[in-house]
C-alpha positions in Angstrom: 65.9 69.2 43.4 69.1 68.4 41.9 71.5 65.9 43.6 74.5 66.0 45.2 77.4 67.2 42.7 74.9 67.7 39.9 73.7 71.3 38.8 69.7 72.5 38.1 69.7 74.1 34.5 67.0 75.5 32.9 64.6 73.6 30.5 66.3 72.5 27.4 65.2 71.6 24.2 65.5 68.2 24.4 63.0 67.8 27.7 60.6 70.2 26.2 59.8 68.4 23.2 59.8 65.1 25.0 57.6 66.8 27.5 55.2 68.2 24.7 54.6 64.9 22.8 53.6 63.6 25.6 51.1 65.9 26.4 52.4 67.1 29.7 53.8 70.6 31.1 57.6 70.8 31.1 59.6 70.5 34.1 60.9 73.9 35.7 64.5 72.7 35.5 67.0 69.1 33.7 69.2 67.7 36.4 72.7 67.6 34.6 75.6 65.1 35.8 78.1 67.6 34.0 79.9 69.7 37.0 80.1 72.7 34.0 77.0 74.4 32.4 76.8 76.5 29.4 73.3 77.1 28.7 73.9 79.1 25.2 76.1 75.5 24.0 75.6 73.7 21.7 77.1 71.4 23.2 75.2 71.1 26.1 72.6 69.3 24.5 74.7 66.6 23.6 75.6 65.6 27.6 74.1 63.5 29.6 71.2 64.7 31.3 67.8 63.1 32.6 64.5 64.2 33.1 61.8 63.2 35.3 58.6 64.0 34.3 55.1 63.0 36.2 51.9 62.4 34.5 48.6 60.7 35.1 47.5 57.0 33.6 44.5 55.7 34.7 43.7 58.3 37.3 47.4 57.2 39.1 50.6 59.4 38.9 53.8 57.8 37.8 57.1 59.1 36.5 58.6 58.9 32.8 62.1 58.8 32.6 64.0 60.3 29.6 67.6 59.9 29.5 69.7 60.4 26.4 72.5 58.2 25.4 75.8 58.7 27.6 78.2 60.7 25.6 81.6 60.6 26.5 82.3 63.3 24.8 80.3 66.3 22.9 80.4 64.7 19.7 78.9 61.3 21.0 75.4 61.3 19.4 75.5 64.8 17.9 73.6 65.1 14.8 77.0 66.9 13.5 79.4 63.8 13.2 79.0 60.6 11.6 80.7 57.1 13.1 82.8 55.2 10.9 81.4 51.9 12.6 84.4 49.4 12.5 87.0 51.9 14.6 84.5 54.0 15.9 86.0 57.4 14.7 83.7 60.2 14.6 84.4 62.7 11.7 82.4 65.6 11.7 79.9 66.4 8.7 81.6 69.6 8.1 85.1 70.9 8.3 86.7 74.5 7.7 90.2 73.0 6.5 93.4 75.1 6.1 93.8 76.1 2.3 90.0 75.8 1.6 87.8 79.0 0.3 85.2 76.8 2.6 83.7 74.8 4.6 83.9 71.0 2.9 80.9 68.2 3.5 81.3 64.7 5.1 80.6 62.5 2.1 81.9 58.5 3.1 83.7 56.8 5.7 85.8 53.9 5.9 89.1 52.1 7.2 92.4 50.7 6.2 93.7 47.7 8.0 96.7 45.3 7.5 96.9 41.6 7.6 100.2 41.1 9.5 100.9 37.0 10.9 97.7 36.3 9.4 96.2 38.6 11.7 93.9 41.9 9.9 95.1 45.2 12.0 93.1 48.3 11.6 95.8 50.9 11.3 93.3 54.2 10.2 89.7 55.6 9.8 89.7 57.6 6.8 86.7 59.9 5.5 86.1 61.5 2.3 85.2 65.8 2.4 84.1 67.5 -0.4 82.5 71.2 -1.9 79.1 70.7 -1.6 78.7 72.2 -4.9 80.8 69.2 -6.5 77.4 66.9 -6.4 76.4 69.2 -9.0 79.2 68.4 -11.6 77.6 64.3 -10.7 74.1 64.3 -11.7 74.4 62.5 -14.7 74.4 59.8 -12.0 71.2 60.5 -10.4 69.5 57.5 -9.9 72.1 55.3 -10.0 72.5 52.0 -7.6 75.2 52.3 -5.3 76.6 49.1 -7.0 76.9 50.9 -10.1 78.4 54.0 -9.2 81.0 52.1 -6.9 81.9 50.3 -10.4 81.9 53.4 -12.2 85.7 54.7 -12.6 84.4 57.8 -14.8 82.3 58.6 -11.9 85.7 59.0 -10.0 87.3 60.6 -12.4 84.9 63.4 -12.8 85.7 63.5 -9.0 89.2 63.7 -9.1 89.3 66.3 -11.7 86.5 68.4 -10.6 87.9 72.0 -10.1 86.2 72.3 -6.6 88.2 71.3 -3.6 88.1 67.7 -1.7 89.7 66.3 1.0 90.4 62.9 2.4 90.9 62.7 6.5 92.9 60.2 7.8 92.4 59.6 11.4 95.0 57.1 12.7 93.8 54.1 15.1 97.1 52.9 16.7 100.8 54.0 16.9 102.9 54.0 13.4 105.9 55.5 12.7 105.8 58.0 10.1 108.2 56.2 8.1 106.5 52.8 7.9 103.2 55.0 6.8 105.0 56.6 4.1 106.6 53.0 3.0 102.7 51.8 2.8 101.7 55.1 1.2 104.3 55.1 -1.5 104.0 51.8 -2.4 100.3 52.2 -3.1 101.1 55.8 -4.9 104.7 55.3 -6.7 103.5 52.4 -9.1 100.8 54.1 -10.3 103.1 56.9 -11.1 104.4 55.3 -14.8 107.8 57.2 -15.8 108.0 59.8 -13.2 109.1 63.2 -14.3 111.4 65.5 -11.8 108.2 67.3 -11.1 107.0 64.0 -10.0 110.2 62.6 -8.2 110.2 66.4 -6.4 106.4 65.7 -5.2 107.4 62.3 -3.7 110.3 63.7 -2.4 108.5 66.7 -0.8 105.9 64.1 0.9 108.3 61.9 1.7 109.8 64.5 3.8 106.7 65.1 5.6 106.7 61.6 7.6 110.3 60.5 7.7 112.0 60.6 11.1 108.1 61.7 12.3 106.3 59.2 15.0 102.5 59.4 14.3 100.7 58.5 17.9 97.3 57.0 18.1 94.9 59.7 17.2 97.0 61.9 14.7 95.0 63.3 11.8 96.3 63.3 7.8 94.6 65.6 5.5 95.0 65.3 2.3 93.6 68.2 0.3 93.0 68.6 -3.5 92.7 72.5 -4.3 92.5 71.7 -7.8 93.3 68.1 -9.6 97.3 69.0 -9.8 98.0 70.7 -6.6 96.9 69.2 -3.3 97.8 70.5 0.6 99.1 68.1 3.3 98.1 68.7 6.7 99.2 66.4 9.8 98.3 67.2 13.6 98.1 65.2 17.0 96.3 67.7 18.5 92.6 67.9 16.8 92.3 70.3 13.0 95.3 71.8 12.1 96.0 75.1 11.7 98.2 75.0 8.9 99.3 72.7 5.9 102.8 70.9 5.7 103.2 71.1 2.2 102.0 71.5 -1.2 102.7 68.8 -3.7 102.4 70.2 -7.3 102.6 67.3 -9.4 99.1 66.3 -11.8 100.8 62.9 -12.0 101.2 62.1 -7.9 98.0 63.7 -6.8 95.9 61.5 -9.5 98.2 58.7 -8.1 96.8 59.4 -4.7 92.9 59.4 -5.7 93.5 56.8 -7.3 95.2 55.0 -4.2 91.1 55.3 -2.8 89.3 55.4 -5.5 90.5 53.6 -8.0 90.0 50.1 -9.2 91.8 48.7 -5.8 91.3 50.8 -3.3 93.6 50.5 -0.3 89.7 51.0 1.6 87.2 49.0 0.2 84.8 50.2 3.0 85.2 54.2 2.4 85.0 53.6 -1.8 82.0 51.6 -1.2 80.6 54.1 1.9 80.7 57.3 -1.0 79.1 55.1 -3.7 76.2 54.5 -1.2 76.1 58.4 0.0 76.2 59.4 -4.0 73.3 56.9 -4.5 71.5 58.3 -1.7 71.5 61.9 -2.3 72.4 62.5 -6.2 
């Protein structure tokens, strides 16, 4: 029978298969913790919820216990996100992102922090989406070591100026004005950009727009889309996916500037550079 303030729901998946392996019959009903129950959600599974099952060893009865990690949240041990494991963010393995023709696959992880008093401040999580089809366009690296293809700036390249659409998530970790992350961002992105043409000056100008005067609060998430290698969609939000995109910044010469910002031969995020070499090793 279910306790006080928890609900009886039907058998779930979870407590069947635990049930089945161990060669018992399944419980009639999960005792669930969660005061809400969906029993078509997905989500569902993902809660906290225990099971006690009785069996027989050695001719006595005893109880197994099964109880799933606590999640505070749905996406807390969900086989659809991944943890970047130095902030904790959780990106999801698949987003629909405004501009896209799809959805875009979870391909690295990583984080950007600041030394500031001698002290290393994490200031963003940052993860890496791309068209699944894109992996295509890389298997002349197949069997590659992640070494190699994280020292491999054609690889990159053929990244950056892959037709197919990729985006980079950045998922803030503490307070930061928006113009103090546009002053980091544009001093990564405006050296790289050698004699900048007014297409180019129009581009920074257009982004820098996007941030100035703009507080970004713990928990506010950057996108950074790349339709195609010149044109690329920017997409802020402090409340979960946006909807919409901010701007479009047309300008071959900034956009390659921004790859190159992650990917290039200093990345401003050693860990996500090195977390897609290891992903590209693993699956190409």
């Amino acid at each position: 029978m279910a306790a006080v303030g928890q609900i009886a729901a039907p058998i779930c998946q979870p407590c069947s298969v635990i049930a089945s392996r161990r060669g018992i019959p399944a419980p009639k009903i999960c005792v669930s913790p969660s005061s809400n129950y969906y029993p078509n959600s997905v989500t569902f599974s993902s809660q906290i919820h225990s099971l006690s099952l009785s069996s027989l060893q050695n001719g006595k009865k005893i109880q197994t216990q099964f109880s799933p990690k606590a999640a505070s949240s749905p996406s807390v041990g969900s086989p659809n996100y991944t943890e970047e494991p130095t902030t904790n963010v959780k990106f999801q393995k698949a987003l629909n992102i405004p501009g896209c023709s799809g959805s875009l696959s979870l391909l690295g992880t990583g984080f950007r922090e600041k030394v500031i008093a001698i002290i290393s401040v994490k200031i963003y999580a940052a993860a890496l989406y791309v068209h699944p089809s894109i992996l295509n366009e890389l298997s002349s690296w197949k069997g590659q070591s992640t070494n190699r293809i994280q020292g491999d700036l054609s690889l990159f390249q053929s990244l950056y100026q892959s037709s197919l659409e990729k985006s980079l998530q950045i998922a803030l970790v503490r307070d930061v004005d928006g113009k103090t992350f546009w002053d980091a961002l544009d001093g990564a992105v405006s050296p790289r950009v050698k004699a900048p043409t007014p297409a180019d000056e129009s581009a920074l100008s257009t982004f820098r727009s996007i941030f100035q005067g703009r507080p970004l609060k713990k928990g506010t998430l950057v996108f950074l889309t790349w339709l195609e290698p010149s044109k690329m969609l920017v997409s802020v939000s402090s409340n979960g996916l946006p909807a919409e995109e901010d701007a479009t910044i047309e300008s071959i010469n900034v956009t390659k500037a921004l790859f190159d910002v992650f990917f290039g031969d200093s990345p401003v995020s050693p860990s996500l550079k090195a977390s897609v070499a290891s992903e590209l090793a693993t699956i190409l």
